[in-house]
C-alpha positions in Angstrom: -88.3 83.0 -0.7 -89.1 80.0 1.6 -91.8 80.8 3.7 -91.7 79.8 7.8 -94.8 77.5 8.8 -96.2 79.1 11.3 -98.8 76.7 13.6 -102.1 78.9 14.3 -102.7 76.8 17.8 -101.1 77.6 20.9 -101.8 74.7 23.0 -100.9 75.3 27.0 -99.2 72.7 29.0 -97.2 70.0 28.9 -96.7 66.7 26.3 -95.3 63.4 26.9 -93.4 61.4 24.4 -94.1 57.7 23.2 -91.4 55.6 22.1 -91.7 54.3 19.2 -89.9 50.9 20.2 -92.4 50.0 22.9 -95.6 51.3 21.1 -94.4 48.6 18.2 -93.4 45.8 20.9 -95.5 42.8 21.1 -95.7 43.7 24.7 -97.7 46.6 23.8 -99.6 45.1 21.1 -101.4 42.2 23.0 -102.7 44.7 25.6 -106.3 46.0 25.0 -107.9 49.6 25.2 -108.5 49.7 28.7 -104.8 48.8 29.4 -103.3 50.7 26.8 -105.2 53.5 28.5 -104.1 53.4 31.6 -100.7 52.5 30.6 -101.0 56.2 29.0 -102.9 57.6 32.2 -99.6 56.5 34.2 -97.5 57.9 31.4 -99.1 61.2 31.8 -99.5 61.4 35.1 -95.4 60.6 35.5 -92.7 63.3 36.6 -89.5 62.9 36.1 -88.9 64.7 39.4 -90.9 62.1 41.3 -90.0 58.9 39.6 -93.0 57.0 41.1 -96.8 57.2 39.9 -99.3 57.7 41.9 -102.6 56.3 41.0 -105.5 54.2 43.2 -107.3 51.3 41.6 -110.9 53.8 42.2 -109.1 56.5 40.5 -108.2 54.7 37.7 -111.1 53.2 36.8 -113.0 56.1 37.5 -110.3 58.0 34.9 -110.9 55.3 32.3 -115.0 55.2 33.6 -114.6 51.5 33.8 -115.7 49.1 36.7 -112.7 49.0 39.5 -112.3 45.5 39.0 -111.8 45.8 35.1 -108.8 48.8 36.5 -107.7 46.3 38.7 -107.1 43.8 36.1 -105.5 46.4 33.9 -102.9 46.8 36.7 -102.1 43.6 37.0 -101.5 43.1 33.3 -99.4 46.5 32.5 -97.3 45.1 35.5 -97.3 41.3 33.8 -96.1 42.7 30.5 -92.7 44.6 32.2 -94.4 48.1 31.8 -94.6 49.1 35.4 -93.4 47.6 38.6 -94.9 48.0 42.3 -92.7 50.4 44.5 -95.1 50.7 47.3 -98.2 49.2 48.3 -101.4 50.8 48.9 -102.3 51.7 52.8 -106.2 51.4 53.0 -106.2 52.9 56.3 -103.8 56.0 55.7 -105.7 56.7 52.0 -102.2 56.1 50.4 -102.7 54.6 47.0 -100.1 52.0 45.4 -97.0 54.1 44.0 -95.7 52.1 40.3 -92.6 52.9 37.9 -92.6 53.0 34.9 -90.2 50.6 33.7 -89.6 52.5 30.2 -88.3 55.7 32.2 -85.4 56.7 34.1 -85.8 56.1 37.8 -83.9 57.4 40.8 -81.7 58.4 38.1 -80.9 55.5 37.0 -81.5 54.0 33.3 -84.8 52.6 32.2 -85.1 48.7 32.8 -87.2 48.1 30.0 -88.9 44.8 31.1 -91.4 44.9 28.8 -88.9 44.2 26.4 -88.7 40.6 27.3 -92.1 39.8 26.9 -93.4 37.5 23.8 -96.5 36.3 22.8 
């Protein structure tokens, strides 16, 4: 008689799934550990609900417990590589941090873009 595995951990919450064809892309591979982790901070953090991410330059870096510049520059090169795109700017004066999408997810119901795709070493 076969018997049913059983997992003794119930783990609360939620889970978000990684691709296999952009964790292998060379996209991907030429980023470093602070930009890999906040490419998965963003992942996280995304809704499908909502579309766009919301996360501050402070925050992040503060998330990752990094200097805000080194964030900063991890922004800049998620969004050189095709993996997310600005949708809004930040307002300093409001406290409205920059809102990104994530270009391997469906947006506004529409299909991923997958820009990172196009990107080679």
């Amino acid at each position: 008689m076969a018997r049913k595995f059983k997992s003794k951990v119930d783990r609360p919450g939620q889970f978000y799934i990684v691709y296999r064809d952009w964790f292998e892309s060379d996209a991907y591979r030429s980023l470093n550990c602070v930009q890999r982790s906040l490419l998965h901070e963003l992942h996280a953090l995304y809704l499908p609900s909502r579309n766009d991410v919301f996360l501050s330059t402070r925050r992040a870096a503060k998330r990752l417990h990094v200097n805000a510049d080194t964030a900063r520059k991890a922004f800049h090169v998620l969004e050189n590589r095709g993996f997310i795109k600005l949708t809004n700017g930040h307002l300093w004066q409001q406290k409205k941090a920059r809102t990104w999408r994530l270009t391997f997810m469906s947006y506004n119901n529409r299909e991923p873009t997958d820009d990172w795709a196009a990107y080679s070493d």
